[in-house]
N, C-alpha and C positions, 0 to 999 in steps of 0.2 A: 504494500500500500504506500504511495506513492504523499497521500495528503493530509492535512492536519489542520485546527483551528476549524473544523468544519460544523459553520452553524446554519440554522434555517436563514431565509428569506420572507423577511417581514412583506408582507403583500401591501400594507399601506404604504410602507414607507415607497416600493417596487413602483405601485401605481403614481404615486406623487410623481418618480424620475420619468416612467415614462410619457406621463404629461406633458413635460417639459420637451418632449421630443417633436421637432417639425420634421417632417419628412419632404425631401424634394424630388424634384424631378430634375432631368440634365443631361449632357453630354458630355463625352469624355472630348478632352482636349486630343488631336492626333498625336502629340506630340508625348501624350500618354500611357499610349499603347502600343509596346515594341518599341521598329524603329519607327513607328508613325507615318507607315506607308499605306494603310490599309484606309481605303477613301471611302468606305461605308462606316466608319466610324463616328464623324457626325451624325450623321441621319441616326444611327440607335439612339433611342430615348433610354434612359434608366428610370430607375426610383430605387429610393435609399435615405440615406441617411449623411451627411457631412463629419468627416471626422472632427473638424473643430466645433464640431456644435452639440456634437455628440458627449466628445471629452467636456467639453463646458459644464453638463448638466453632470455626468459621472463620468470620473476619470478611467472607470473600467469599460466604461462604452465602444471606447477607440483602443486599438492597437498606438502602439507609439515608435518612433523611430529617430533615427539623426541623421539628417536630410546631407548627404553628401561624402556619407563616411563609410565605407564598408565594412564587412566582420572583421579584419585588422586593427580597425580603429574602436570596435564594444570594450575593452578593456579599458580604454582611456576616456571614455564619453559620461558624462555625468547625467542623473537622473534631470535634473536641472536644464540639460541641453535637450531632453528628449521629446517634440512634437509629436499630434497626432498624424498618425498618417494611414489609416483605417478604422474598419468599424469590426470591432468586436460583437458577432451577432451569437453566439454565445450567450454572453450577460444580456444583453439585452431578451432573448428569448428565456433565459432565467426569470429575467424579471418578470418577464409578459406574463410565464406561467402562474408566478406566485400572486401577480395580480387577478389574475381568472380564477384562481383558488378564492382569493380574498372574496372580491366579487360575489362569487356564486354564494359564499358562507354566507354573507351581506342579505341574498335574497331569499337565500333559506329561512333566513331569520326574521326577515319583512315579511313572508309567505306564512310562516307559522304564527305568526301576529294578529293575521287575519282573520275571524271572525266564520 
């Protein structure tokens, strides 16, 4: 076993961060993907998420990195240097889950209230 510190996922707290989340829509830059020769690369639309906006709300949301340095250079790079530079869909789909738990308890309990 590999992990430690393992505690639940508060579903209120889960549902709060993913509030906070805008989802967009976009294109990738060509200059993106590869070498950015591929000319159907504009035209794909996406939908997702922005790592800086993602890390904003929780910093486990985004994947982080240090834009210009390769594995040579992880031993010298400081947390401090580290941007985001994707999305951890992961956590985020952690969260989703503990939020849909919360939720549903939420309407079980409004349901059973009922008369």
């Amino acid at each position: 076993k590999l992990k430690e510190n393992i505690r639940p996922t508060d579903g209120a707290v889960a549902l709060a961060r993913l509030r906070q989340l805008k989802p967009k829509g976009f294109n990738y830059k060509q200059a993106a993907i590869g070498d950015g020769t591929n000319e159907l690369v504009p035209l794909q639309r996406y939908r997702g998420f922005l790592a800086e906006d993602a890390a904003a709300v929780y910093h486990s949301y985004a994947t982080h990195g240090w834009p210009g340095k390769g594995p040579e250079h992880m031993n010298k790079a400081t947390l401090a240097q580290a941007v985001p530079d994707g999305i951890n869909i992961s956590a985020i789909l952690s969260d989703a889950v503990a939020a849909i738990h919360d939720l549903a308890q939420r309407l079980e309990t409004v349901e059973e209230s009922r008369p």
